[in-house]
LUMMARFI-652077 format. One line per 4 residues: number of its first residue (from 1); their letters; for each residue x, y, z negated of C-alpha. Coordinates in Angstrom, 1 decimal, decimal comma. Each point is the difference from the previous one (the first is absolute). Example, Ala and Ser with C-alpha at 12.3 -4.5 7.8 and 13.67 -1.06 7.14 Angstrom:
<atoms>
1) AS) 12,3:-4,5:-7,8  1,4:3,4:0,7 $
</atoms>
This chain:
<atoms>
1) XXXX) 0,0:0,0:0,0  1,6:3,8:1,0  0,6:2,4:-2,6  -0,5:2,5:2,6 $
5) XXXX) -2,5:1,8:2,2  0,4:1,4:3,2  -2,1:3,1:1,1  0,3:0,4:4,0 $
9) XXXX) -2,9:3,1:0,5  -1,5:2,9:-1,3  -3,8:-0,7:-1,3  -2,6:1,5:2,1 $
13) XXXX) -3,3:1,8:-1,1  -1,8:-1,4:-2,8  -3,2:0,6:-1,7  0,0:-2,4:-3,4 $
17) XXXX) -1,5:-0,6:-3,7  2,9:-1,8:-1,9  0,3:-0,7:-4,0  3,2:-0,4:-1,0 $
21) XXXX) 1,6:-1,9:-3,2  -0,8:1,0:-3,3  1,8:3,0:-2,2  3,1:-1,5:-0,9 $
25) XXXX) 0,6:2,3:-3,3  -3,3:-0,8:-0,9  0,3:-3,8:0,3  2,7:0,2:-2,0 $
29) XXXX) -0,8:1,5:-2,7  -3,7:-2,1:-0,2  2,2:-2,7:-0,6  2,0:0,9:-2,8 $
33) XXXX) -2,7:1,7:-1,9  -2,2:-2,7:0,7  2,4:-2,3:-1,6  -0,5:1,4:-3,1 $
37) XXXX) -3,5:0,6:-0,3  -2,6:-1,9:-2,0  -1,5:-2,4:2,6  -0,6:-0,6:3,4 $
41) XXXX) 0,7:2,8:2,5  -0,4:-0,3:3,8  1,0:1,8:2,8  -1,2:0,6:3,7 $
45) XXXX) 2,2:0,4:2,8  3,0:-0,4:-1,5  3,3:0,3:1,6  1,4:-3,2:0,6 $
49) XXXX) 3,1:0,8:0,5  3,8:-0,7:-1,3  0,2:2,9:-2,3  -3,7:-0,8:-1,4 $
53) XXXX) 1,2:-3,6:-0,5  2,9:0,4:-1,6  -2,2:1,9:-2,6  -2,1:-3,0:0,2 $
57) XXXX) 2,7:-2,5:-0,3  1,6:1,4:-3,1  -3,5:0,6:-2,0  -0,5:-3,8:0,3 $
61) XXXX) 3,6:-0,3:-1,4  -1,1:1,7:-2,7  -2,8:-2,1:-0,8  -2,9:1,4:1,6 $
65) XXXX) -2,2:-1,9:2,3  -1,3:1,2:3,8  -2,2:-1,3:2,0  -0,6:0,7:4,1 $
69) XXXX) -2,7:-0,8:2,1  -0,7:1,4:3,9  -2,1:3,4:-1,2  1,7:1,0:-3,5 $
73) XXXX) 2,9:-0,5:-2,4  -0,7:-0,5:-3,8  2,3:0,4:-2,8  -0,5:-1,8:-3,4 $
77) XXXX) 1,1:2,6:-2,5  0,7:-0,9:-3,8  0,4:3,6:-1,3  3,0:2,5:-0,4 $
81) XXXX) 1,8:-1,9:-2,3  -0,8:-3,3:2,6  3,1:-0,2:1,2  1,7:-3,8:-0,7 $
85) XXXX) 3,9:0,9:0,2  2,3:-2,5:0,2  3,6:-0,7:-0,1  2,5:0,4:2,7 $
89) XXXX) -2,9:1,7:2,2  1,1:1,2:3,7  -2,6:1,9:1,6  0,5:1,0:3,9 $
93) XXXX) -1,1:3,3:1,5  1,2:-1,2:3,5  -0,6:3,2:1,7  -2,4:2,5:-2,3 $
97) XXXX) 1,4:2,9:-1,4  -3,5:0,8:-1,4  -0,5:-3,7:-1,8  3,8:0,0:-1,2 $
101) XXXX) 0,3:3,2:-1,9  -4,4:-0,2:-1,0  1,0:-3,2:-1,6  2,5:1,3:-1,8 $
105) XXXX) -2,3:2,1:-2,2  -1,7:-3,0:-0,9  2,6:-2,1:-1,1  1,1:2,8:-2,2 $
109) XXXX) -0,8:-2,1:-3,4  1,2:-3,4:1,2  2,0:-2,2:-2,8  2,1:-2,0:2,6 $
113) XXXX) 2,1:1,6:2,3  -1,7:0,0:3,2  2,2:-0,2:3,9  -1,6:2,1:2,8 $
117) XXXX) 1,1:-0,5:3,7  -0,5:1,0:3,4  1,1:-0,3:3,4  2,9:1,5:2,0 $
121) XXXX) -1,4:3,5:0,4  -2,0:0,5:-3,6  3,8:-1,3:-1,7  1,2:2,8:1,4 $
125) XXXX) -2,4:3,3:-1,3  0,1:1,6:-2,8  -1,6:-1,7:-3,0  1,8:2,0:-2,4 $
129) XXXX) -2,3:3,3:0,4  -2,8:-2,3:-1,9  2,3:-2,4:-2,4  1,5:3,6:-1,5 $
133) XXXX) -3,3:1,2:-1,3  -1,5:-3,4:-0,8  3,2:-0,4:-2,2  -1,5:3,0:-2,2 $
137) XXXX) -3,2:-2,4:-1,2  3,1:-2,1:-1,6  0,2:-2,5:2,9  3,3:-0,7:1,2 $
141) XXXX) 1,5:-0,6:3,7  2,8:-2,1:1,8  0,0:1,3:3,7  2,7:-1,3:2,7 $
145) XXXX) 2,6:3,2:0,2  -2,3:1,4:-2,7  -2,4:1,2:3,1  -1,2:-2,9:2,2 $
149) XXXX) -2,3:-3,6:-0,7  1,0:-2,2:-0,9  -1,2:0,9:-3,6  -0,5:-1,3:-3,1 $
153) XXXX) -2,8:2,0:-2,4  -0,1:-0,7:-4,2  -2,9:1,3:-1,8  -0,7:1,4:-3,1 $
157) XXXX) -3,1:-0,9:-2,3  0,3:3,5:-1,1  -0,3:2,4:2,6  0,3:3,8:-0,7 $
161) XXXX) -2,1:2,6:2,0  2,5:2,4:2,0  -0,6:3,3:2,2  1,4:-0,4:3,1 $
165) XXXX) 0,3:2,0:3,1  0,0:-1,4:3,5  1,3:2,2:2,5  0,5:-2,1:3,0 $
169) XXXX) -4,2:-0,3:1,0  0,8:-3,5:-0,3  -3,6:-1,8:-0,8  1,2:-3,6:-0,6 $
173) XXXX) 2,6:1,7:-3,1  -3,3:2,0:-0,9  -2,2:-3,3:-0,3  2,8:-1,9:-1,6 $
177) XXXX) 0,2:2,3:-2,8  -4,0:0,2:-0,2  0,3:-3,2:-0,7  2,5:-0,4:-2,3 $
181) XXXX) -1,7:2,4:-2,1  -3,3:-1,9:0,1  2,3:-2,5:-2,4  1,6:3,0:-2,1 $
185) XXXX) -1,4:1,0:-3,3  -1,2:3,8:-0,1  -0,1:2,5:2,8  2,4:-0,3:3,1 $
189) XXXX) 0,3:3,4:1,9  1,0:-0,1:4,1  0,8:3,2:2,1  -0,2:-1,4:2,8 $
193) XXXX) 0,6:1,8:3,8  -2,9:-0,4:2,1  -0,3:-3,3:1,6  -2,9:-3,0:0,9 $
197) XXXX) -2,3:-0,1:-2,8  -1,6:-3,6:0,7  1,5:-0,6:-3,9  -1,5:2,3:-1,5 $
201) XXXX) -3,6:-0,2:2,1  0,0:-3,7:-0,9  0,4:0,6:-3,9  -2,7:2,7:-0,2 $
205) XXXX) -2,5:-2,6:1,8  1,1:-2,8:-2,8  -0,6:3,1:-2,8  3,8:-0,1:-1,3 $
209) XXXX) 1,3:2,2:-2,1  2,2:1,3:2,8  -1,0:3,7:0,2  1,4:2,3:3,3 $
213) XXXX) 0,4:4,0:-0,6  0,7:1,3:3,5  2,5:2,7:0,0  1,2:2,5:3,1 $
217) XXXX) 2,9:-1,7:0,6  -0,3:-3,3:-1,5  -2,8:-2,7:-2,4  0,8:-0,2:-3,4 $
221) XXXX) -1,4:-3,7:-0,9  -0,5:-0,9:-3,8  0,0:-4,1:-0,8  -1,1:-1,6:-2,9 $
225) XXXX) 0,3:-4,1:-1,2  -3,1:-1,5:1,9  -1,6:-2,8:-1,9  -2,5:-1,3:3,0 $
229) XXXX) -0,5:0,2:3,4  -3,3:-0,7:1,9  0,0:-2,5:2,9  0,3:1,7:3,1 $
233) XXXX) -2,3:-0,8:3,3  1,5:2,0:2,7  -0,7:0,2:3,6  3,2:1,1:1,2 $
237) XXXX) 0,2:2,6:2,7  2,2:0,3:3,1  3,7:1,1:0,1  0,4:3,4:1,5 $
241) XXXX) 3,6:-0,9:0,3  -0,6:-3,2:2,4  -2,7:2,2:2,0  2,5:3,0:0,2 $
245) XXXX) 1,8:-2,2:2,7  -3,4:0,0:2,3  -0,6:3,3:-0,5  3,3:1,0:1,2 $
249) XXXX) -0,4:-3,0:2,9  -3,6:2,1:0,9  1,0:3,5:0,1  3,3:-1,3:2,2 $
253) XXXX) -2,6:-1,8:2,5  -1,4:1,6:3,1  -4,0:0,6:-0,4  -0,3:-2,7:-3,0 $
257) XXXX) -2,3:0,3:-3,3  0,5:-2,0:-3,0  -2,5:-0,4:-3,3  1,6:-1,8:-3,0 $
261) XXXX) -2,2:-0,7:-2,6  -0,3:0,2:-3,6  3,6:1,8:-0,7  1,4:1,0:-3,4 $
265) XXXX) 0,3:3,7:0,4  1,4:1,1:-3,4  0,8:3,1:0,2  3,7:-1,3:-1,4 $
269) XXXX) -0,1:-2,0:3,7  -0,5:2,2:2,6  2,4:1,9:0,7  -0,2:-1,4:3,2 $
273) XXXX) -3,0:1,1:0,7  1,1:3,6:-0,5  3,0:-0,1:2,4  -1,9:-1,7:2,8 $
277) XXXX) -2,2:2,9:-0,3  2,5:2,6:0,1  1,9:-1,9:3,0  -3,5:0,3:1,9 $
281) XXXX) -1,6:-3,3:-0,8  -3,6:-0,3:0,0  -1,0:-1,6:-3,1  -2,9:-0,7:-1,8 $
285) XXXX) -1,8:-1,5:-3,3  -3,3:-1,7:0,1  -2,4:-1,4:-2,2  2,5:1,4:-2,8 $
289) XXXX) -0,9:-1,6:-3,8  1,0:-0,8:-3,5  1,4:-3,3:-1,0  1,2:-1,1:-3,8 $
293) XXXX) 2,0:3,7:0,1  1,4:-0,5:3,8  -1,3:2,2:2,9  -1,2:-2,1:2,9 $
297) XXXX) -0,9:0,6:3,8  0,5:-1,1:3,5  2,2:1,9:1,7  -0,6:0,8:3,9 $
301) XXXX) 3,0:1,3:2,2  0,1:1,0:3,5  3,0:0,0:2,7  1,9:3,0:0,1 $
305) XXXX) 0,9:2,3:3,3  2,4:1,6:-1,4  2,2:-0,3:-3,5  1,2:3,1:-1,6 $
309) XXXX) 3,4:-0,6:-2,0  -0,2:1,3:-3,8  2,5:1,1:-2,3  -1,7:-2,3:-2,9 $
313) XXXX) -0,5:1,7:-3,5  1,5:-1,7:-2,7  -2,6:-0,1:-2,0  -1,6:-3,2:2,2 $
317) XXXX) 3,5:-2,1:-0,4  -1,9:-2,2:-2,9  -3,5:-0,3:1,0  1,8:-1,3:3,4 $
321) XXXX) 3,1:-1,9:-0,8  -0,7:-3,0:1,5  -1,5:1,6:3,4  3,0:1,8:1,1 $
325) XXXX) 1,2:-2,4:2,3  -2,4:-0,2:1,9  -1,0:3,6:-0,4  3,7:0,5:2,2 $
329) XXXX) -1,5:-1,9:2,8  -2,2:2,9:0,1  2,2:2,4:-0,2  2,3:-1,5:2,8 $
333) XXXX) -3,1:1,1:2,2  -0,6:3,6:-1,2  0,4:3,2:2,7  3,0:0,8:-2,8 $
337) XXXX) 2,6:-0,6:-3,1  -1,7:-1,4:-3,1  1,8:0,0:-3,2  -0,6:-2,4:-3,2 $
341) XXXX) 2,3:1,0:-3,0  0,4:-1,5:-3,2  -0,1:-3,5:0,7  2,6:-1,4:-1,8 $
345) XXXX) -2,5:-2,1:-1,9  -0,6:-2,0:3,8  3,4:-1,6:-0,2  -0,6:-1,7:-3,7 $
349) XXXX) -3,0:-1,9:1,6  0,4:-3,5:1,7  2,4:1,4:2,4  2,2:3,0:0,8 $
353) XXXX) -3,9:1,3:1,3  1,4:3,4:0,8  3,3:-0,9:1,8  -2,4:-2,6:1,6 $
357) XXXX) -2,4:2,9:1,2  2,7:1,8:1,9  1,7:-3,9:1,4  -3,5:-0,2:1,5 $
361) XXXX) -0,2:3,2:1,6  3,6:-0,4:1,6  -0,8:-3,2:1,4  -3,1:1,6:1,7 $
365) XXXX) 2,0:2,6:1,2  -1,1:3,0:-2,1  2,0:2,3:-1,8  0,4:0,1:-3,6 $
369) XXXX) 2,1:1,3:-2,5  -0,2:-2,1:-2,9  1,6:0,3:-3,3  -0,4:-1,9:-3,5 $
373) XXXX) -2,8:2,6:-0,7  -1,5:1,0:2,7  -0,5:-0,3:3,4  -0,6:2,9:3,6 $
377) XXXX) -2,3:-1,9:2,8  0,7:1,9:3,5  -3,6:-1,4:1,5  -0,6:-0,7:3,7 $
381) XXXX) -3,5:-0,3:0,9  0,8:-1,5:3,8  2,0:-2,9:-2,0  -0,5:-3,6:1,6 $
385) XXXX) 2,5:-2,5:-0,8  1,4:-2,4:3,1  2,5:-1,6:-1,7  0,7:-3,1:-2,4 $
389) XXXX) 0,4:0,7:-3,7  1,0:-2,3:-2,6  -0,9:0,0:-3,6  1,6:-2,1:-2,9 $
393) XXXX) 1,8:-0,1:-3,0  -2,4:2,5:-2,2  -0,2:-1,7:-2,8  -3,7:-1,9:0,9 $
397) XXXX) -1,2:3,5:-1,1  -3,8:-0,5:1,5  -0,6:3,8:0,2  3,2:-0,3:3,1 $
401) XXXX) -1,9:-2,6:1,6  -3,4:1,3:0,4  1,5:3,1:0,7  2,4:-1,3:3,1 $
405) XXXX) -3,2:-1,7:1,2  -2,2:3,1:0,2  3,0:2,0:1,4  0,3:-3,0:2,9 $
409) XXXX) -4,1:0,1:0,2  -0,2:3,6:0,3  3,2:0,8:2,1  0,7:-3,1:1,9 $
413) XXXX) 3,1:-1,4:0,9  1,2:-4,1:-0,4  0,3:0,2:-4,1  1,7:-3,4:-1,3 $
417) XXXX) -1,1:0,4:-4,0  1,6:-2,2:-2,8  -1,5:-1,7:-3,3  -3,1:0,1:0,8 $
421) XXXX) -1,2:-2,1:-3,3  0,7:3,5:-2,0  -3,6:1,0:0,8  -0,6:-2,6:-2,7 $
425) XXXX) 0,6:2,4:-2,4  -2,5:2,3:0,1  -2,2:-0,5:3,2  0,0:-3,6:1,4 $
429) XXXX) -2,6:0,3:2,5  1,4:3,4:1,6  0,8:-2,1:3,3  -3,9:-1,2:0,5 $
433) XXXX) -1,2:3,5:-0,7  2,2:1,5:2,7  -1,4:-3,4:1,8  -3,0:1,3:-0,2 $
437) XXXX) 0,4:3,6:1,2  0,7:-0,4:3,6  -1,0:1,5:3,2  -3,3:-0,9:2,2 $
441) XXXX) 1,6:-3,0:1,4  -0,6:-1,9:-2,9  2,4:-2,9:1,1  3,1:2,2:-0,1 $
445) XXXX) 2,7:-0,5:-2,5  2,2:2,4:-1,4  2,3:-1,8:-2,0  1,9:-3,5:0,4 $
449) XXX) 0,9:-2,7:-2,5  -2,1:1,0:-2,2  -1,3:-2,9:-2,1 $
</atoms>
């Protein structure tokens, strides 16, 4: 079986309804909070996914049971002190950054010492920004070259409360400490930056005592000890972040219209939303609700004549961190330069994501200046690629491969693209969505060894 994909042609017009995966943030974080609530909680339209599972997997290390069937996923909860630790316990993120430092906040009062992994590219970011403050509670940490997994966490049975402020707008350091603090006597205080607030949404629906006081310039969150936590039904919405890839593949397309249903638009998400605006995208909400907390719609996007280039505030950085990449692509079309600055944070996810950003551009032939931090896009609206490109070696970062495959579905060109498993990750059925959006001749293919 290939672990690539060849793209040989642009797509043509398309008019389509798609859903796409669910939120992967959200999925998460059912799981672990499920896993220590009294009872039986079930979820809808779950991720199923790598990351998810490895959040699944290490729950049932821990003694909790789960159960699967074809419409929804149901966790058996036995409370917040449910946990059955054990001796000599390795638990494997594999690829999540979200489940491996979440986790971490939850582990916080174990008596054994517990061993957390991952794969190639989450051994090599920075696990230290979440084991420093965690270490306040009076856990203690063993990290490889006192940054990177592996790791080894010991817990305290008497954990302090701290003040803490997180500066980096990282949420998954955020949610650890909310967390840890759930298991910490007295009041924990976070100053948080501004960053996704699924968290924080998810513990007012349960009614913890895990109280937000939104500031100018950042949230001041207050955590107390919780003793209880309510089962949690949840019917989990769609990932903005997997449907930012065919929004991007739309407005690129010539005379194309695209509906995706029943998003997550959190107003900590969608930055996107705003930048495809400003570049010129037309862009929608429909049938916009209210969901446990979450803000919900479909979104509806339309093919784009022409793409204006935008010197992108940095305000939008957070809301869309894990859009930029694709958000290039657009920019590599624009009627001028674009310029993204302080994105630094891009090349502590699964891969270099920057330096990747500006890789891709070259081998498309656009210029690019491209530094660790930022990163000038010279557009060309009349682009259309002839040639063959190559892509490999990126560290099975999914966000690279989805990306490289709208690039070769918008632009064209013969587009050779490696590890094609890394969709696993995060959005395993991206290849029969883009299977499904294709031109009138419905017997046309757009992308070889697939399956």
């Amino acid at each position: 079986m290939s672990n690539s994909i060849t793209i040989e042609k642009k797509i043509q017009n398309f008019n389509k309804v798609i859903n796409v995966s669910g939120d992967k943030s959200i999925s998460i974080r059912w799981v672990l909070l499920s896993s220590l609530a009294n009872g039986v909680s079930t979820a809808k339209n779950l991720l199923l996914s790598e990351d998810v599972f490895a959040a699944i997997n290490a729950i049932k290390k821990l003694g909790i049971k789960t159960k699967f069937n074809k419409n929804s996923f149901k966790i058996y909860g036995k409370g917040i002190d449910g946990y059955q630790y054990k001796k000599n316990l390795t638990l494997n993120a594999q690829n999540s950054g979200t489940f491996g430092r979440l986790i971490l906040g939850l582990l916080i009062n174990t008596p054994y010492p517990i061993r957390l992994i991952g794969d190639k590219s989450l051994s090599r970011r920075d696990f230290k920004r979440v084991a420093d403050p965690l270490t306040k509670f009076g856990a203690k940490f063993y990290l490889k070259n006192n940054k990177n997994l592996p790791l080894k966490i010991f817990g305290s049975k008497k954990l302090r409360p701290i003040s803490f402020t997180e500066k980096k707008g990282s949420a998954q350091v955020k949610s650890s400490l909310i967390f840890a603090g759930m298991r910490a006597e007295n009041n924990t205080i976070i100053k948080a930056k501004k960053s996704r607030n699924h968290t924080e949404l998810m513990c007012k629906y349960l009614n913890l005592p895990v109280k937000v006081n939104i500031k100018k310039n950042y949230d001041e969150i207050l955590v107390n000890k919780v003793k209880k936590i309510h089962k949690i039904n949840y019917n989990i919405p769609s990932d903005i972040s997997s449907g930012a890839f065919f929004m991007v593949l739309t407005a690129l397309s010539e005379n194309s219209k695209l509906v995706i249903k029943n998003v997550n638009i959190n107003p900590s998400r969608i930055g996107i939303i705003t930048i495809l605006k400003k570049m010129g995208v037309k862009i929608i909400f429909q049938n916009k609700k209210s969901y446990k907390g979450e803000k919900i719609a479909d979104i509806k996007i339309k093919s784009s004549k022409s793409i204006k280039p935008i010197n992108c505030p940095v305000k939008l950085n957070s809301s869309a961190i894990d859009e930029f990449l694709v958000i290039f692509l657009l920019a590599a079309k624009a009627d001028g330069v674009s310029s993204f600055k302080n994105l630094g944070e891009l090349n502590k996810k699964e891969s270099p994501r920057l330096l990747w950003g500006g890789k891709i551009l070259d081998k498309m032939g656009i210029k690019n200046i491209t530094t660790k931090n930022s990163i000038k896009i010279f557009g060309n609206p009349k682009l259309k690629i002839n040639k063959k490109i190559i892509i490999r070696n990126f560290l099975k970062d999914h966000r690279v491969f989805m990306t490289c495959v709208i690039a070769g579905l918008s632009f064209g060109g013969h587009w050779k693209i490696f590890s094609k498993e890394s969709i696993k990750t995060s959005f395993p059925n991206f290849l029969k969505i883009i299977d499904e959006i294709k031109n009138n001749d419905q017997k046309k293919k757009y992308i070889k060894n697939k399956y």
